[in-house]
Backbone bond lengths (Angstrom), bond angles and torsions (degrees), N, CA, C in turn:
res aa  C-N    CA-C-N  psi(-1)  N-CA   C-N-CA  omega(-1)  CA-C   N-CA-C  phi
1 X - - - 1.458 - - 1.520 109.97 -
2 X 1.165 113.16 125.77 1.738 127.56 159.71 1.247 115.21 -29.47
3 X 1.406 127.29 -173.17 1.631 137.28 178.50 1.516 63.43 -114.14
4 X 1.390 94.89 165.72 1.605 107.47 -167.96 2.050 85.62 -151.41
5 X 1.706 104.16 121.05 1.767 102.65 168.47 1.309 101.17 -106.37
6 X 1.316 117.21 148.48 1.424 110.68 170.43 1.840 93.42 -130.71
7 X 1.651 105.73 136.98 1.255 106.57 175.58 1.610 107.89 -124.01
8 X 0.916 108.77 -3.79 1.624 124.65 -177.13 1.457 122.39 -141.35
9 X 1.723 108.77 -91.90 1.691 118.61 167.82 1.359 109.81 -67.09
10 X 1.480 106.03 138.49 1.444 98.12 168.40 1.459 112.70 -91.14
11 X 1.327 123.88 178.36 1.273 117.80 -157.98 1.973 97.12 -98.61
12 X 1.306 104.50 152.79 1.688 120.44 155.42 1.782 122.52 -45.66
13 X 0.954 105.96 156.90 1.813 113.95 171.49 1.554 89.66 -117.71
14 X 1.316 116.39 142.37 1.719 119.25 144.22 1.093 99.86 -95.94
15 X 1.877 97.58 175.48 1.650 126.93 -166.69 1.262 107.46 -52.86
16 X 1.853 117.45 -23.76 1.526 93.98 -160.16 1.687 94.69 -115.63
17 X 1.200 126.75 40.50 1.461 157.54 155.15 1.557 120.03 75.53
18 X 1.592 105.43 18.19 1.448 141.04 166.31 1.625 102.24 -44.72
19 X 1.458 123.65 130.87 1.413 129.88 177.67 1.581 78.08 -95.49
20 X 1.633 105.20 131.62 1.406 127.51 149.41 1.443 137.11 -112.14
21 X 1.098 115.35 148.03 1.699 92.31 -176.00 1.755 105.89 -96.12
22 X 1.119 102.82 162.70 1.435 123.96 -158.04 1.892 90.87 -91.98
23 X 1.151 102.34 149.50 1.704 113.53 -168.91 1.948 105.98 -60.45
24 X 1.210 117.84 -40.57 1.233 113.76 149.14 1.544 126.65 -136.01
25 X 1.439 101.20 115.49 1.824 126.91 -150.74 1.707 83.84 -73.79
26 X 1.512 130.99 -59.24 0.944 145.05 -157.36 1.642 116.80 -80.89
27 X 1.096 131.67 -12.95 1.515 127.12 173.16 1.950 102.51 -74.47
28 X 1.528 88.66 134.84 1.606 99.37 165.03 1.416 96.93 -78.62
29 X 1.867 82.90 168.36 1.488 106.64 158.72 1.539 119.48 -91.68
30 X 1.310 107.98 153.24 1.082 121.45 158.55 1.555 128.82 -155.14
31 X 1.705 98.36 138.02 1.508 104.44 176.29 1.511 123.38 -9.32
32 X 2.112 109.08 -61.91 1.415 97.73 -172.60 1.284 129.80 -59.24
33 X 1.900 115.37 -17.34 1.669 128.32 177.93 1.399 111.06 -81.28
34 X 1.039 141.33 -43.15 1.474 143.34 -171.11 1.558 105.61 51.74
35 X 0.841 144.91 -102.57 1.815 172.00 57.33 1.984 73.20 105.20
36 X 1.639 121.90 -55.94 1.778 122.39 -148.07 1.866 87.66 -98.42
37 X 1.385 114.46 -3.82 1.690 103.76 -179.20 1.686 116.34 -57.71
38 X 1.769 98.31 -66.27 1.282 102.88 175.47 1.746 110.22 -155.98
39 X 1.076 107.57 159.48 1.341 109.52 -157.40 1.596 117.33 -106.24
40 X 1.833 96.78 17.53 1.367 111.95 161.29 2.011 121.89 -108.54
41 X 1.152 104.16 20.30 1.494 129.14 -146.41 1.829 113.86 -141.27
42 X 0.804 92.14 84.68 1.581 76.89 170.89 1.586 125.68 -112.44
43 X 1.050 106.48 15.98 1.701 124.30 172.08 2.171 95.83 -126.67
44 X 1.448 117.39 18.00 1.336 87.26 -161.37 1.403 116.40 -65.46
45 X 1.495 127.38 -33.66 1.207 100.70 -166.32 1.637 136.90 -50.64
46 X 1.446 99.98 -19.30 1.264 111.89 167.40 0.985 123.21 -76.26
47 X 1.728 123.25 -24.78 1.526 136.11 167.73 1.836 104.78 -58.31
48 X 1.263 109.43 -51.97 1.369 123.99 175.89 1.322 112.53 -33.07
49 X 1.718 106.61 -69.09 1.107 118.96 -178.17 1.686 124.62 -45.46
50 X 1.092 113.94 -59.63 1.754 144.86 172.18 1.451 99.14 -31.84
51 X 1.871 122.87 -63.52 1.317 116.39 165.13 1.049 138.61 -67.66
52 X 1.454 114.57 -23.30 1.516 112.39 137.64 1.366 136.26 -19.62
53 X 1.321 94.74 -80.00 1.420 103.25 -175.26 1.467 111.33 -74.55
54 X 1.446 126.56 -24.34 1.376 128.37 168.94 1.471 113.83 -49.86
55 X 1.885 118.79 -33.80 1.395 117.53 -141.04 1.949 83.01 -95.04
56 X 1.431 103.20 -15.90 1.696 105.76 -170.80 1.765 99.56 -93.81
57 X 1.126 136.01 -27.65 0.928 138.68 168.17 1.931 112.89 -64.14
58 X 1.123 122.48 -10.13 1.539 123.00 -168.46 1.190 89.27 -122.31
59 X 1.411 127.13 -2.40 1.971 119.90 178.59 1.344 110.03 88.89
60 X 1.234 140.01 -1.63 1.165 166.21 -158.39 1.605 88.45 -73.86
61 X 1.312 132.13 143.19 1.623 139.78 161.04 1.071 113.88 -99.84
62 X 1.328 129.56 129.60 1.508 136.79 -161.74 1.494 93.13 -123.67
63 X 1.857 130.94 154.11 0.711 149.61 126.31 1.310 124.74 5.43
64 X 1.341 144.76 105.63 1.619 152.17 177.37 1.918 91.57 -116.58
65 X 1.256 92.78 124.54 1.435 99.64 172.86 1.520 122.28 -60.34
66 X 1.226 132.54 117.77 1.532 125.71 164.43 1.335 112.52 -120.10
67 X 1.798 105.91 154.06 1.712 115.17 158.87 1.139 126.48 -6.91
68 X 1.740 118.29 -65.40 1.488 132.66 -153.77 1.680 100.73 -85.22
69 X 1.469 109.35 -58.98 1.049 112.94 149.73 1.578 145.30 33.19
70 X 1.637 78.00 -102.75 1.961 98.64 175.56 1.426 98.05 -91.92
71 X 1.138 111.79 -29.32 1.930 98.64 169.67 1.483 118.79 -56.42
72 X 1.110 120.34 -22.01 1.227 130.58 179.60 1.646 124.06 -111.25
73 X 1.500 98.33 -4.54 1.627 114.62 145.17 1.569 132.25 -55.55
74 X 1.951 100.42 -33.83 1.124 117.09 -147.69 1.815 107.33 -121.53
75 X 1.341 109.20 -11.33 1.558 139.73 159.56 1.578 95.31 -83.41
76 X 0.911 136.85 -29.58 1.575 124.72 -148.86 1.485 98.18 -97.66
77 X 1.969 129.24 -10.90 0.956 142.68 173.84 1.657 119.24 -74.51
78 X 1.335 93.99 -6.64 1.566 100.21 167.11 1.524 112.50 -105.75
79 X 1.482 140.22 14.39 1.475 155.54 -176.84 1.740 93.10 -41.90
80 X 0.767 99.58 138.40 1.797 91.96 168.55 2.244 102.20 178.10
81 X 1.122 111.54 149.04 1.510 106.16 -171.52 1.893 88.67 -96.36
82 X 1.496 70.15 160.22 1.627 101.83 179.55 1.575 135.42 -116.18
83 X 1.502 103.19 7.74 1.445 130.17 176.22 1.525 107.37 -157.28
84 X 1.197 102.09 135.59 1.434 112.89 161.36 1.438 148.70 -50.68
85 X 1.671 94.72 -8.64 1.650 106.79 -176.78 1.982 97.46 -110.67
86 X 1.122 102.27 17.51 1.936 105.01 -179.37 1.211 115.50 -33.91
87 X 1.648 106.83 -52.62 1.629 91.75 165.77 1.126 160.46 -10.31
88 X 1.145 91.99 -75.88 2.163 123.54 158.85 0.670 114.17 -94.20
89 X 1.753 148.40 1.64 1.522 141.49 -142.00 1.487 96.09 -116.04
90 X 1.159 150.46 170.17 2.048 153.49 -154.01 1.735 78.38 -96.27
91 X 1.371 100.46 123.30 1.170 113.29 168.06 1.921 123.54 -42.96
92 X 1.432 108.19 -32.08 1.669 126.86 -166.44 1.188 81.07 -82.13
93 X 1.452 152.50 -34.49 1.349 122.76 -167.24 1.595 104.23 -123.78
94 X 1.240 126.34 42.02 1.418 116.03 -175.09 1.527 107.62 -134.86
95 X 1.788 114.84 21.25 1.637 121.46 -174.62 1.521 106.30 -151.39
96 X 0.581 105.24 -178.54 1.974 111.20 -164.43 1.580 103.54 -127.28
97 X 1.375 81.46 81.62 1.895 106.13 -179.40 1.462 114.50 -91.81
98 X 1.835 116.49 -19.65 1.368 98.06 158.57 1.256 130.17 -88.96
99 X 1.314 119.82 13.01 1.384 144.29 166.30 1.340 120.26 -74.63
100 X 1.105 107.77 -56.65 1.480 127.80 162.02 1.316 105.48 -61.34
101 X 0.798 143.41 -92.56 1.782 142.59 151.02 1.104 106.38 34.17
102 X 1.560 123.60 -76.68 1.542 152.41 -176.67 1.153 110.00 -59.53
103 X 1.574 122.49 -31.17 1.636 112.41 -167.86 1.762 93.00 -99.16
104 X 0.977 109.77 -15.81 1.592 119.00 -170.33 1.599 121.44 -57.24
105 X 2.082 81.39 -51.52 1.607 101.54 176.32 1.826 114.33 -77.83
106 X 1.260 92.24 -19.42 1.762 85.71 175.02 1.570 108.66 -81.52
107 X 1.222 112.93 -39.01 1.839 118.22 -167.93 2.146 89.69 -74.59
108 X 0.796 131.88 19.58 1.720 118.42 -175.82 1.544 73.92 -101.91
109 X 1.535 150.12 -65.77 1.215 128.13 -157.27 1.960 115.75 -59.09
110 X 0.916 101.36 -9.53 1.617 103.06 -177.19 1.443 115.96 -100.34
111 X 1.617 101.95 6.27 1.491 112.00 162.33 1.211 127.04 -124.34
112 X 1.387 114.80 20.79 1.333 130.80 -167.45 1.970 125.42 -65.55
113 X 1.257 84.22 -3.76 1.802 113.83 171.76 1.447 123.81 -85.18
114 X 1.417 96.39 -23.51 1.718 107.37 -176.88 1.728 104.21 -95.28
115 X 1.325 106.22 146.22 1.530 111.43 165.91 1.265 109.43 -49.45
116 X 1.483 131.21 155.58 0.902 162.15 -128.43 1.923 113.18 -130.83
117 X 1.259 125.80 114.97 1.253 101.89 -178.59 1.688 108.74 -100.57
118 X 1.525 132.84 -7.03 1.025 136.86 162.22 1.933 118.61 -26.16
119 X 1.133 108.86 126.23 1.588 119.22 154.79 1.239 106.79 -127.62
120 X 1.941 112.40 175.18 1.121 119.77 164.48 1.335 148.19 -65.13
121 X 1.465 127.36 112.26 1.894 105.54 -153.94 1.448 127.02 57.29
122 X 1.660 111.14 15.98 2.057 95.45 149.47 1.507 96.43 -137.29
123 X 1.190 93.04 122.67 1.711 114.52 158.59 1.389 114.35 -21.04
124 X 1.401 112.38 147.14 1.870 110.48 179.11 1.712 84.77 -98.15
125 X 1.214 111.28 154.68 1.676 112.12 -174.97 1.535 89.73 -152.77
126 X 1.392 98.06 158.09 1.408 118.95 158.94 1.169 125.65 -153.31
127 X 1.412 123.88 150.99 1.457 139.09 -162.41 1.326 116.88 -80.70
128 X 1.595 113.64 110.23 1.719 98.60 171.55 1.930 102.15 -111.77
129 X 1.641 82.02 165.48 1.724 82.00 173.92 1.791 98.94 -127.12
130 X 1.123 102.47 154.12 1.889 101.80 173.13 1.596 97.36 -144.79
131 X 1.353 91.48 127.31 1.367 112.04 172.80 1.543 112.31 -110.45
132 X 1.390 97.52 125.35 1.978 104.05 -167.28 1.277 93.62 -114.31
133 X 1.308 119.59 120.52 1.698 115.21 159.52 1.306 119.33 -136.67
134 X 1.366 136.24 173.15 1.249 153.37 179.83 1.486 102.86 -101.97
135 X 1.111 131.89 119.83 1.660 118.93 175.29 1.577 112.10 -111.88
136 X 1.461 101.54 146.29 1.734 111.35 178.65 1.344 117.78 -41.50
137 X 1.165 147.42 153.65 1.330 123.38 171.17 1.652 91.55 -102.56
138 X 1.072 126.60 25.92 1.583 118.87 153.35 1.459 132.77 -126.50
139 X 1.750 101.15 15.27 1.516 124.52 -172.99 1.825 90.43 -67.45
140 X 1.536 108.17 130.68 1.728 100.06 148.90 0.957 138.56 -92.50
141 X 1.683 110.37 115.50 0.836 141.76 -164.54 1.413 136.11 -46.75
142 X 1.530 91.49 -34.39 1.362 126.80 161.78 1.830 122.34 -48.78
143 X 1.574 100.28 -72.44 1.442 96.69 160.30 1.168 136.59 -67.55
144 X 1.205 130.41 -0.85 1.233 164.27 -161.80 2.041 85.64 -85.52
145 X 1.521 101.49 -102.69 1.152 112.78 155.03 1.658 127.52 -8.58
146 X 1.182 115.79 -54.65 1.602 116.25 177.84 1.906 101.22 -72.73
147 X 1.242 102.26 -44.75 1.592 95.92 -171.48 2.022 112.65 -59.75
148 X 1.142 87.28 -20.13 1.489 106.30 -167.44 1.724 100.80 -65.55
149 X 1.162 90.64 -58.70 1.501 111.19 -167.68 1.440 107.61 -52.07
150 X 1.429 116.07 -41.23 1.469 138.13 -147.90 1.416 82.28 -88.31
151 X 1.541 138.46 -46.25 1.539 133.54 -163.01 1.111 101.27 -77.15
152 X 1.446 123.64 -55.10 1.606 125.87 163.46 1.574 116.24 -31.11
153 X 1.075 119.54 -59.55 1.461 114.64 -172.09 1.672 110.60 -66.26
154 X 0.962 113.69 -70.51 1.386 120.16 144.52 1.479 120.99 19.52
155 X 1.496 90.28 -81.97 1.909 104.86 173.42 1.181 129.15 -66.49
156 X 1.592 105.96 -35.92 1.345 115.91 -169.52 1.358 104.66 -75.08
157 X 1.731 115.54 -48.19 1.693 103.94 -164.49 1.234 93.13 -110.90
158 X 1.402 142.46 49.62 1.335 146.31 159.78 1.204 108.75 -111.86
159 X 1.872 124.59 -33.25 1.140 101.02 -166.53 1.470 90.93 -120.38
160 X 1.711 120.03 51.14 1.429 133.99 -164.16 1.752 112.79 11.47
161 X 1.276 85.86 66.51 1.997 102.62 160.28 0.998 125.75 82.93
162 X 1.910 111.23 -2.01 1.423 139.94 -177.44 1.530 95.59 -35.65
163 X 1.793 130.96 -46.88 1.458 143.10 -153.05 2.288 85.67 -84.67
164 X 1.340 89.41 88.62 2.103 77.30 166.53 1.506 121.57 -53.52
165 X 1.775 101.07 -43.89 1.589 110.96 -158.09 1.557 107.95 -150.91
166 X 1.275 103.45 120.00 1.502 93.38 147.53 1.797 130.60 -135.75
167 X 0.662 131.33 176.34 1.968 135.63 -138.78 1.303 96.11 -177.57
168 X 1.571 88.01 112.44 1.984 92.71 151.37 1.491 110.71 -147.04
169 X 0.959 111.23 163.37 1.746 134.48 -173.27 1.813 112.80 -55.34
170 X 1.333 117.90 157.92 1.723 111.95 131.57 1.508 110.25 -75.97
171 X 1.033 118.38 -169.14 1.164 155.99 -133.77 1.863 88.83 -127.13
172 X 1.648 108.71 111.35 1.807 97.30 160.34 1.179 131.08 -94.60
173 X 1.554 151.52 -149.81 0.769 156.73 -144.93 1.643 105.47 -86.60
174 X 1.438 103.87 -48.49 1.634 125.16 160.20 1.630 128.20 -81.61
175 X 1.705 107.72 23.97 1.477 89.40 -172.88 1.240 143.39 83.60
176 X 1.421 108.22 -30.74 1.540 118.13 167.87 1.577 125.90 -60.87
177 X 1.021 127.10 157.45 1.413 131.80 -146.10 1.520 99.78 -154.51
178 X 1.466 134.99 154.69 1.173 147.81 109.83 1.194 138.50 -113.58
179 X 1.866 124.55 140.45 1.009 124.24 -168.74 1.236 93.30 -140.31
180 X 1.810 122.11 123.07 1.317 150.23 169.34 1.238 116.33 -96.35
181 X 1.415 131.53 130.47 1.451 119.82 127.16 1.747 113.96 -119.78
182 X 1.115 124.05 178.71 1.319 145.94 -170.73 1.445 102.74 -138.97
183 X 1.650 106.40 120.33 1.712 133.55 159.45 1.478 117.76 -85.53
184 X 1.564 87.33 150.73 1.991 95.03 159.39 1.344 111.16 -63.10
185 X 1.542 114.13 -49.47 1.310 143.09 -139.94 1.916 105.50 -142.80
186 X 1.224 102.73 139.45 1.535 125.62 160.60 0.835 130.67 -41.63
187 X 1.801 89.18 -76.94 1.262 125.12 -175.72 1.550 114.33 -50.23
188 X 1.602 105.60 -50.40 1.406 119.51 171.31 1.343 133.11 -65.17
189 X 1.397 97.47 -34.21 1.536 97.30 145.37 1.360 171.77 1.91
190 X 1.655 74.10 -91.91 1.973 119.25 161.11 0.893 111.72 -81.99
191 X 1.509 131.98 2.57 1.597 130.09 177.98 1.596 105.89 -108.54
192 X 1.501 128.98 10.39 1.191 99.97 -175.99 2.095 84.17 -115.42
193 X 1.079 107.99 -2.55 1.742 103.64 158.63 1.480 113.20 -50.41
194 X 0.845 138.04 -68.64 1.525 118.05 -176.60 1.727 131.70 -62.30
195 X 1.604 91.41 2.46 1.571 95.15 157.92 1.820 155.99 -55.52
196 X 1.117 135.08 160.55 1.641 98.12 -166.69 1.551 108.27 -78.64
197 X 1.492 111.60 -22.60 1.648 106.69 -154.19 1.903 83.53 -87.79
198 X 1.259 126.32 -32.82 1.295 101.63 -173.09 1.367 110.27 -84.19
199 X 1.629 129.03 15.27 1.167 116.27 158.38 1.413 133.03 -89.86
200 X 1.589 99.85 -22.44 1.327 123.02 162.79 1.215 123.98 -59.00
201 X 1.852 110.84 -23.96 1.584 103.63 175.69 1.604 105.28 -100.76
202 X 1.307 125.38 -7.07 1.018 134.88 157.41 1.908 123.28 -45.12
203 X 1.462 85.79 -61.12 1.311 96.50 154.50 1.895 159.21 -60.15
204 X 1.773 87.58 -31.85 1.268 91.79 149.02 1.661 143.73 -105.29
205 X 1.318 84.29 9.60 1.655 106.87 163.02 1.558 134.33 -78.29
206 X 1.658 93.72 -7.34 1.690 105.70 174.43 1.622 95.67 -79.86
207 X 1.192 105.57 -33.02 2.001 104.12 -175.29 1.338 113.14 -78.86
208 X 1.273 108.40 -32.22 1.739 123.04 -165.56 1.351 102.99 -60.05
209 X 1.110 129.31 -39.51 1.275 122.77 -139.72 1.435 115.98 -125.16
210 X 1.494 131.20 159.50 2.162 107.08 163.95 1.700 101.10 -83.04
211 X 1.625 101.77 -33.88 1.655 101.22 -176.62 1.546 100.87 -160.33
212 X 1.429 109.43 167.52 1.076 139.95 172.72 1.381 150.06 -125.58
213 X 1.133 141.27 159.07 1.202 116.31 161.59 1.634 131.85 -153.55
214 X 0.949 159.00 60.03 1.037 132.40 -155.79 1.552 129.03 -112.65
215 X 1.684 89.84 167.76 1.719 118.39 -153.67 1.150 102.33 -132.09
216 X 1.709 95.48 139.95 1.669 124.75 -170.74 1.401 116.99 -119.55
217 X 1.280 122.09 113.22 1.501 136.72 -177.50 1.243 117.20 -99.89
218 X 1.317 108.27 168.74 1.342 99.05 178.18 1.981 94.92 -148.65
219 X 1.424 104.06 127.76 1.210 119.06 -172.22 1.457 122.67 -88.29
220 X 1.327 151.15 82.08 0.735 150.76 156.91 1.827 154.34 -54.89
221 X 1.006 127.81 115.73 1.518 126.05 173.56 1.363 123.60 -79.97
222 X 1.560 116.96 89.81 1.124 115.64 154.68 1.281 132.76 -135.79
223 X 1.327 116.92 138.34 1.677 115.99 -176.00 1.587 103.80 76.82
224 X 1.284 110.91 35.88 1.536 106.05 178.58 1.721 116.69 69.57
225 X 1.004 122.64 21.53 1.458 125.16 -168.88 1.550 103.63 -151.61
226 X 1.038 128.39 178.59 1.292 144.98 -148.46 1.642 109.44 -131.96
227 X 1.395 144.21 85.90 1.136 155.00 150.33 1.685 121.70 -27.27
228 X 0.741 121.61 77.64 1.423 75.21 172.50 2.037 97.71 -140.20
229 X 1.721 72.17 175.33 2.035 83.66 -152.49 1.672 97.71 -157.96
230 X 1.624 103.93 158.43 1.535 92.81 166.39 1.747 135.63 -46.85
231 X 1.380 80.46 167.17 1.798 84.26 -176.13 1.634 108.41 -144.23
């Protein structure tokens, strides 16, 4: 299996419980497509909507579109590792962030319509999480997969798109795994943990796995380059 990014659709399972990627991994959704949002949904935009307004109704902070933002929605489609030990290896040096960097600063002119999250003297930052694990070689994989999917969706159109990216690994020689996503926001973040589907994958991840771990970064813009460091 591929590294698989998802910035929008999440991807399909085949029969023989293989994660595949979907013909285009990288197109958002939107309201006017319904039918091209997601392919567990066939009323979603209205599903969309509902958690929306559910996630603002519980006090919950949702996603406000900015400049830096979706520029970095659209840079983040080039994610890809740069050593072979990524797994276990310090997250800041195991992806091709001056790559990303480069597509970042060109995609800010094609958002030049949207508010702006820039101030004076603080860095624009964003939140990543990496989850490193070892998996059972008798965990199913299958449910595994559905719970996955279900937390993903969850985040993404609950906290309206707050989730830019997420990316995870096959499986190496030993089992080890990584699974990334990248936030606007922290705060927003840490708010879709008390949800039901991410408790459910919470839950079957005590079986899934021999161990785990995960680590929180924090991504930064400065000097035209990309920071990043614990969080």
């Amino acid at each position: 299996m591929p590294e698989i990014l998802i910035s929008g659709k999440y991807p399909t399972i085949d029969e023989s419980g293989h994660i595949v990627s979907p013909n285009d991994p990288h197109k958002l959704p939107t309201d006017e497509s319904p039918s091209e949002c997601c392919p567990f949904h066939t009323d979603h935009a209205i599903d969309q909507l509902k958690r929306r307004n559910l996630a603002r109704d519980q006090g919950r902070e949702v996603y406000s579109v900015t400049r830096e933002d979706e520029s970095m929605r659209e840079a983040l489609k080039q994610f890809r590792a740069v050593r072979d030990d990524y797994r276990t290896a310090d997250y800041g040096k195991s992806f091709n962030w001056a790559e990303i960097a480069t597509e970042y600063k060109r995609q800010l002119s094609n958002f030049d319509h949207l508010p702006s999250r820039e101030t004076e003297d603080v860095p624009i930052d964003w939140f990543a999480v990496a989850f490193r694990s070892k998996r059972r070689t008798d965990c199913d994989n299958v449910d595994l997969f559905d719970a996955d999917r279900k937390a993903y969706e969850e985040a993404f159109y609950g906290t309206n798109k707050s989730l830019l990216m997420y990316w995870y690994s096959d499986l190496d020689d030993e089992q080890n795994c990584l699974a990334t996503c990248i936030w606007t926001s922290r705060d927003i973040a840490r708010s879709v943990n008390s949800l039901p589907h991410h408790h459910e994958a919470a839950r079957l991840s005590a079986g899934s796995y021999v161990h785990y771990n995960v680590g929180r970064c924090r991504i930064q813009w400065v000097d035209d380059t990309f920071r990043v460091s614990s969080w």
